[in-house]
C-alpha positions as CSV (number, residue, x, y, z in Angstrom):
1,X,50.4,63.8,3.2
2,X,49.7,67.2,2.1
3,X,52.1,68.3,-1.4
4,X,52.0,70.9,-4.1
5,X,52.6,68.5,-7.3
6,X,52.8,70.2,-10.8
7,X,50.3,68.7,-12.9
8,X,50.7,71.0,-16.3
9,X,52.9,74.4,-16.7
10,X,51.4,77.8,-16.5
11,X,51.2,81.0,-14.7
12,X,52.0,80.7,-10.3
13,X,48.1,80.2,-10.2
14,X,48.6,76.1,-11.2
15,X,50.5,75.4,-8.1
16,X,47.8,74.2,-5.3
17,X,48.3,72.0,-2.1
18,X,46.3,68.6,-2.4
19,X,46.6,65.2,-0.8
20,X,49.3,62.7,-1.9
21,X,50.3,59.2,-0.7
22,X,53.3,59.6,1.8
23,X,56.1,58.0,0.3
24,X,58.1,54.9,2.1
25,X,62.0,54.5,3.1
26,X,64.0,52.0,0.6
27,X,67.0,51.1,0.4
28,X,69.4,54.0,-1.0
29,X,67.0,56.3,0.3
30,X,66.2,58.0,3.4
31,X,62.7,59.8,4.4
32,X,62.9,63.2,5.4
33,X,60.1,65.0,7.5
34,X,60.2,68.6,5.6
35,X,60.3,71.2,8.2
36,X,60.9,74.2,5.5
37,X,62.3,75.0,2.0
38,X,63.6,77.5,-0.2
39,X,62.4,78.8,-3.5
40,X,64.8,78.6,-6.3
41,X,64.2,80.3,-10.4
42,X,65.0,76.4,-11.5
43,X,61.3,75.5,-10.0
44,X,59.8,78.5,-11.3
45,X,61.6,77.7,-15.1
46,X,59.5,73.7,-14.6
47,X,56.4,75.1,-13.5
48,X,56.7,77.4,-16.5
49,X,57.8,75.6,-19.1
50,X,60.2,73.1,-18.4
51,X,57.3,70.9,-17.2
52,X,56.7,69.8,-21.1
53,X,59.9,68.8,-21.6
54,X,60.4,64.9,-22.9
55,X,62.6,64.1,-20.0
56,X,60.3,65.3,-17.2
57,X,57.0,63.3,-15.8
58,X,54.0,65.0,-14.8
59,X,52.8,65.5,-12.3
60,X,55.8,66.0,-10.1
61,X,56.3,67.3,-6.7
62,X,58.8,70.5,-7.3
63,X,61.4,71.5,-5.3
64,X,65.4,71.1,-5.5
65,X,66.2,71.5,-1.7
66,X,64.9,71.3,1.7
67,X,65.4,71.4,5.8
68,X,64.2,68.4,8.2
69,X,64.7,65.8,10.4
70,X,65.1,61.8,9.7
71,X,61.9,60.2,9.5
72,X,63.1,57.1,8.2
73,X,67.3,57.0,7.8
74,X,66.5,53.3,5.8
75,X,70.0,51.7,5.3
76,X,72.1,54.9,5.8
77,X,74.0,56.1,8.4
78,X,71.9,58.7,9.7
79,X,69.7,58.5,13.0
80,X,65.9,59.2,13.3
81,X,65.4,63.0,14.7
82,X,68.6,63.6,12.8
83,X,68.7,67.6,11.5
84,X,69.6,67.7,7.6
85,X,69.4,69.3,4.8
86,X,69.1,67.8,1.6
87,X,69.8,69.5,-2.3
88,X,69.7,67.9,-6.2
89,X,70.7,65.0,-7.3
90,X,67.3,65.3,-9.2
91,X,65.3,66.4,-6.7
92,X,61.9,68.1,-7.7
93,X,62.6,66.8,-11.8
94,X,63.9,62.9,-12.0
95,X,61.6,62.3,-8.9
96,X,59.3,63.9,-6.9
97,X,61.2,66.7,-4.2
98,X,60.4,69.1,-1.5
99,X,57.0,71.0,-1.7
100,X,55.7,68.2,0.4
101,X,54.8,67.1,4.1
102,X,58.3,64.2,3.6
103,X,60.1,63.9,1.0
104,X,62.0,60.4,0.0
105,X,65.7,61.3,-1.1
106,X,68.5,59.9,-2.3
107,X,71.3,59.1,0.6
108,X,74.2,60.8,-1.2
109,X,72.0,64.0,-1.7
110,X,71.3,64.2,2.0
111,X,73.8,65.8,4.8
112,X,74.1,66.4,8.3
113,X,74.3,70.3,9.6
114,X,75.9,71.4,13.0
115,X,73.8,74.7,13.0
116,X,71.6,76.5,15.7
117,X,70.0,78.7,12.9
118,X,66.0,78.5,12.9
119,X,64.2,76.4,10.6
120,X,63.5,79.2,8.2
121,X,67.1,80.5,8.4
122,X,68.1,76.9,7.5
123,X,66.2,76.6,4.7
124,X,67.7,79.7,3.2
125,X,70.8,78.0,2.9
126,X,71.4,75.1,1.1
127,X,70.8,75.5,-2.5
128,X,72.0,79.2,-2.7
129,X,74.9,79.3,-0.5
130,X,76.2,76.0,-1.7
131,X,76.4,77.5,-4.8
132,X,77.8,80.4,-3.6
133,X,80.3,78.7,-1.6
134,X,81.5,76.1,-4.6
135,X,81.4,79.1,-6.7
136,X,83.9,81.4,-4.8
137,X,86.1,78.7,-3.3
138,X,86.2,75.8,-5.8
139,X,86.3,77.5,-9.0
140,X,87.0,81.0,-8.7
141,X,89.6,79.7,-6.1
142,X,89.3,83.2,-3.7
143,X,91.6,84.6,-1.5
144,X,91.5,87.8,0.8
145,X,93.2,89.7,-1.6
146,X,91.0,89.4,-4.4
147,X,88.9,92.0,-5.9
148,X,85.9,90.3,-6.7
149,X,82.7,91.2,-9.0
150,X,79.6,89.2,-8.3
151,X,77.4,90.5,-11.7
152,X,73.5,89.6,-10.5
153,X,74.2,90.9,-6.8
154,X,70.7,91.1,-5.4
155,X,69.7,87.4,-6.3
156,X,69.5,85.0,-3.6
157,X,73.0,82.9,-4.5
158,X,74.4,86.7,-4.6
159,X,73.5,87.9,-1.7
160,X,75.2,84.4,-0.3
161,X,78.3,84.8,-2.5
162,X,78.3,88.8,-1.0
163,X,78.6,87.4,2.9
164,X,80.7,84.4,2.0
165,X,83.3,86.8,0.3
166,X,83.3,89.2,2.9
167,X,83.8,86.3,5.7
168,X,87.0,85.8,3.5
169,X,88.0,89.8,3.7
170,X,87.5,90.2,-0.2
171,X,87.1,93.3,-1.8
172,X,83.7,93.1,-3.5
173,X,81.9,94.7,-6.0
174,X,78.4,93.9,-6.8
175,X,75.9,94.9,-9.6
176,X,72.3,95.4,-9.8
177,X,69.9,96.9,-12.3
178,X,68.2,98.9,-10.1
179,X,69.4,102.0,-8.3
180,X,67.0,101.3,-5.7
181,X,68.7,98.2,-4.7
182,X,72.1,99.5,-4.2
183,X,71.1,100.1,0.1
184,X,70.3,96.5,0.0
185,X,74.2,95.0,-1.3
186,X,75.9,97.7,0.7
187,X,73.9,96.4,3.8
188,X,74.7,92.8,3.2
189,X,78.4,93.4,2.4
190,X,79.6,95.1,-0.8
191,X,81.9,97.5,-0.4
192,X,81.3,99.0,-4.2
193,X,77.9,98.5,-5.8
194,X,77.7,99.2,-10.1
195,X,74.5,99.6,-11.6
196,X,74.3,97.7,-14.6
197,X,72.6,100.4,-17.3
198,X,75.4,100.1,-19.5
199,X,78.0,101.8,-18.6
200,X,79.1,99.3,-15.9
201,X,82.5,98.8,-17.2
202,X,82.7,102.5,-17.1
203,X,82.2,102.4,-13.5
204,X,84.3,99.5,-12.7
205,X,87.4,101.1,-14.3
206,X,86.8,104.3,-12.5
207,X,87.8,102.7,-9.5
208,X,90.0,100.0,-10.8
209,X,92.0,101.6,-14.1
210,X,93.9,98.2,-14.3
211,X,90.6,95.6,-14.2
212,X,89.9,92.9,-10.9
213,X,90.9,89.6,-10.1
214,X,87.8,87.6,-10.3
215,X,84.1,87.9,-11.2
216,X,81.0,85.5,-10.2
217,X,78.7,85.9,-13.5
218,X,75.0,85.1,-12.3
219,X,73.4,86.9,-14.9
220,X,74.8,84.2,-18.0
221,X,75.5,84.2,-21.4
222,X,73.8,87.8,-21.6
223,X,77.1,89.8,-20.1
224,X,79.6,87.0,-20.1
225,X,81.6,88.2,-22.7
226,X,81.8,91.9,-20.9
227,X,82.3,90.3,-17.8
228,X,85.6,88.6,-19.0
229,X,87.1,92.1,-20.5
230,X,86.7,93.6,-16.8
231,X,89.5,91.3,-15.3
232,X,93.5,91.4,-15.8
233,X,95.5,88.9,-16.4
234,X,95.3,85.5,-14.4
235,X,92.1,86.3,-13.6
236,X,89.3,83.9,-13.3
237,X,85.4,84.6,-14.7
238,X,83.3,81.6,-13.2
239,X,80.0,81.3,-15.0
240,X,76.9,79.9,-12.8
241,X,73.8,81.6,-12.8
242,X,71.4,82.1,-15.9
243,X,69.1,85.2,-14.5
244,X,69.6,86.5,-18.0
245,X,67.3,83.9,-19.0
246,X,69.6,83.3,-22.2
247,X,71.6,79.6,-21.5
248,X,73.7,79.6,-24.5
249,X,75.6,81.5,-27.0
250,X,75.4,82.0,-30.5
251,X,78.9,81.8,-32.6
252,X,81.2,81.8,-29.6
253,X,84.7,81.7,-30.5
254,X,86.4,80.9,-27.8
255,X,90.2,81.6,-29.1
256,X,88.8,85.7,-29.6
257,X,86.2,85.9,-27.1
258,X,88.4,84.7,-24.2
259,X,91.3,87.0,-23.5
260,X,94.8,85.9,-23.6
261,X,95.6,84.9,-19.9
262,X,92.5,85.2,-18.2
263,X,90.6,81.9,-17.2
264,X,86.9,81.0,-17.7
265,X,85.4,78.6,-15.4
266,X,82.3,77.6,-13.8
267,X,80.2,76.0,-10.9
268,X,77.3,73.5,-10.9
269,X,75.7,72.2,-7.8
270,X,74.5,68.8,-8.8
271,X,77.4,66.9,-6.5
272,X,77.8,68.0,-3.1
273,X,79.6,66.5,-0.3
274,X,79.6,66.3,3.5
275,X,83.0,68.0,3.2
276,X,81.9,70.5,1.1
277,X,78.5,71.2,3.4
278,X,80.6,71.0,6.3
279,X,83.4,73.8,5.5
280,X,80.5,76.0,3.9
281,X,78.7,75.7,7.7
282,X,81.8,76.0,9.4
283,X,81.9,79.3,7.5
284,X,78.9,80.4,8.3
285,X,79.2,79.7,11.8
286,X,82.6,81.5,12.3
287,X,81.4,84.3,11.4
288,X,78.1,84.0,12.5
289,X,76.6,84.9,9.2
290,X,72.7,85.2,8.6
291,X,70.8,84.3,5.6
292,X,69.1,87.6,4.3
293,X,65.2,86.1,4.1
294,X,62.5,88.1,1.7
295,X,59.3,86.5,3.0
296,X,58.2,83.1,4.4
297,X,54.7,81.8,3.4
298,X,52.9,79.0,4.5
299,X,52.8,75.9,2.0
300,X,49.0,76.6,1.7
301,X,50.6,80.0,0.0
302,X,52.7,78.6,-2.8
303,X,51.3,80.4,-5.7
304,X,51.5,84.2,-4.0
305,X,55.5,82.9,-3.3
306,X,56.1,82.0,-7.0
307,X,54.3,84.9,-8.1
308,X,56.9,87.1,-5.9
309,X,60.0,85.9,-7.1
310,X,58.6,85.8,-10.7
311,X,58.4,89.3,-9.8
312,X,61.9,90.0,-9.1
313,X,60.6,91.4,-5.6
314,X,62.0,89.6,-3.3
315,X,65.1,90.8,-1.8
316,X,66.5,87.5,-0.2
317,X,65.1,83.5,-0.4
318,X,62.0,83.5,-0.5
319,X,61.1,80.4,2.5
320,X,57.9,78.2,3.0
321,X,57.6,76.7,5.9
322,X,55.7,73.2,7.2
């Protein structure tokens, strides 16, 4: 089968389609026939650098999430032909994952989907809006009358958290860096858009003197600590995204740097369930919500797809289709 297996880090430029043996059903595990996946910053952080670690095997097929049918449902419950998606559980880093023709999976990390969304839509879904979706509704706990911040707006698990909110009738507020991508939250949901140039807290207490209820930190360990100064008391900061490319934090001292009252949280997507996949689609299906897509390449195309999101110019999921 045809596969895009990392063989050594570097620039977009080392990731090329070549010929692989296609793998075979086993017990525990079930073969999905790929019909389309999305890009996520986790593959571009292996095939940057995260490749040489100790714990990771080269060469390794990348990707942490895909969109297929049942080619071989082994000793599961599934039926061949079935539509799934499928998302972590090690996908793409303990063993080899979805920039591939099939891809052999783990049962528990694979789920059924009652959805009439196209391939490509599909495949916009799983990884980002899961982790919207257990973001907003497991840990930040979200209700209609929220006034929720999503800091790192215009990145794919943003946009997601922006419609998913909405869906909910939240009050959101998203920020961006760039002035020029304040059209692109406002069309996808936000009903207030910051720009985040430093003066951010500025703007969010312009319009709400006594702070918000809840904010979705995607940008990390960079803004957390501003991030929990913005909300009031009872209110719930859930850390989950890392686009500040910093993952930890020097001399925290949690008794200061958490304020009295409010709650610090946060979301990881390594365990879904069917439950949890099937109120996200019921969601999505209610309201009828579609995925905001940047571009879709071909497999053949993998490299010019890295090199875009690397380049913080895609405004959506970026999507390769099979």
């Amino acid at each position: 089968m045809k596969a895009v297996a990392l063989k050594h880090t570097g620039t977009p430029e080392v990731l090329t389609v070549s010929e692989v043996t296609k793998p075979k059903a086993k017990p525990g595990w079930i073969l999905i026939e790929v019909k389309a996946f999305g890009l996520n910053r986790s593959e571009l952080m292996m095939r940057e650098y995260e490749g040489d670690a100790p714990y990771i095997q080269l060469p390794r097929i990348l990707g942490i999430e895909c969109v297929g049918i049942i080619e071989d449902s082994s000793d599961s419950h599934f039926k061949r032909g079935q539509k799934v998606v499928a998302l972590m559980g090690g996908m793409g880093r303990s063993f080899d994952g979805s920039y591939a023709e099939y891809a052999l999976i783990p049962t528990k990390n694979v789920f059924s989907v009652n959805t009439d969304l196209s391939w490509e839509e599909l495949a916009a879904i799983p990884e980002s809006y899961y982790t919207a979706w257990g973001s907003l509704f497991e840990s930040l706990q979200l209700k209609s009358d929220d006034i929720l911040l999503i800091r790192g707006g215009t990145s794919a698990a943003g946009l997601a958290a922006i419609q998913l909110a909405k869906a909910t009738g939240t009050t959101v507020l998203a920020s961006t860096r760039k002035e020029n991508k304040k059209a692109l939250l406002l069309e996808t949901g936000a009903d207030y858009v910051l720009i985040d140039n430093g003066t951010l807290k500025q703007q969010l207490y312009s319009l709400y003197p006594q702070g918000i209820t809840k904010v979705l930190e995607l940008i990390g360990p960079v803004t957390l600590f501003e991030s929990l100064s913005l909300v009031k008391k009872n209110g719930i900061v859930c850390m989950t995204g890392i686009l500040g490319k910093k993952t930890t934090i020097d001399n925290f001292y949690p008794i200061k740097d958490i304020p009295s009252g409010v709650y610090l949280t946060g979301f990881v997507s390594n365990t879904p369930t069917q439950n949890a996949i099937d109120l996200m689609f019921s969601l999505i299906n209610k309201h009828q919500l579609k995925p905001r897509i940047a571009a879709v390449f071909p497999m053949e195309d993998i490299a010019i797809a890295h090199q875009l999101m690397e380049d913080n110019l895609a405004n959506g999921k970026v999507i390769i289709t099979l």
